[in-house]
N, C-alpha and C positions, 0 to 999 in steps of 0.2 A: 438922301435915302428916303426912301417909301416903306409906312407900313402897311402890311398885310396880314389877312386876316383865313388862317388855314381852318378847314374842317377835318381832322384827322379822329382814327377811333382810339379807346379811352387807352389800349393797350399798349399801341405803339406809343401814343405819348407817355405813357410812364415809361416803356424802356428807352426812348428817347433823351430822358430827362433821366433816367440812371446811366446813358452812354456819356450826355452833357456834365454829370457831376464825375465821374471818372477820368472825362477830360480835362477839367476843371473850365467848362467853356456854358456860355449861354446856347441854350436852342434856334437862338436867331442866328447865333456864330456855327451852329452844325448843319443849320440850313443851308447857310450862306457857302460853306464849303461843299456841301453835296450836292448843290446846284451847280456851282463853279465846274466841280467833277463833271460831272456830267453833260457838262455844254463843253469841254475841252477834249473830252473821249470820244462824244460826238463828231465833234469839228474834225479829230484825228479820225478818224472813223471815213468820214467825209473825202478828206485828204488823200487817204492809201486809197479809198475807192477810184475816186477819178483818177490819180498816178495808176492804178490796176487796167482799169479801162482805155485810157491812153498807152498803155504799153500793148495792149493787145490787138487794139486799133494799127497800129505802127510793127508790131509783131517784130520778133527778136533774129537775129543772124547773128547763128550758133558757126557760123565756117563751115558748116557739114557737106554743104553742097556744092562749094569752089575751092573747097580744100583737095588736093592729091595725097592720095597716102601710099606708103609701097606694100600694101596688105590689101586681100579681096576679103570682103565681109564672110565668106565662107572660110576663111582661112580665121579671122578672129574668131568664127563663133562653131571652129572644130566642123566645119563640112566640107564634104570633099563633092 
């Protein structure tokens, strides 16, 4: 492990350091997890994008089009 060396403003670090003692955790330990968060949310983030884009690339068949039905759309949606 590496240390580093954050310039943060005086506020956040106090309520930083009253979420650390409520946690019962060091500041390095709440860093360490809200970076973690945030590169995993990311990545996930990441992830459902490309699956989003590849499905719409490749586009969906819903049946609608080779399906037979014994109903005319006017008849479902009440037109004569």
């Amino acid at each position: 492990m590496r240390n580093v060396t954050l310039r943060l403003p005086d506020d956040l670090l106090r309520q930083a350091k009253i979420v650390g003692v409520n946690r019962e955790s060091s500041l390095s330990e709440l860093m360490r997890q809200a970076l973690e968060d945030l590169i995993r949310r990311s990545d996930g983030y990441e992830l459902a994008r490309r699956f989003a884009l590849a499905a719409m690339a490749t586009g969906f068949d819903s049946g609608v089009e080779t399906a037979r039905y014994p109903w005319s759309r006017g008849e479902v949606h009440d037109r004569d």
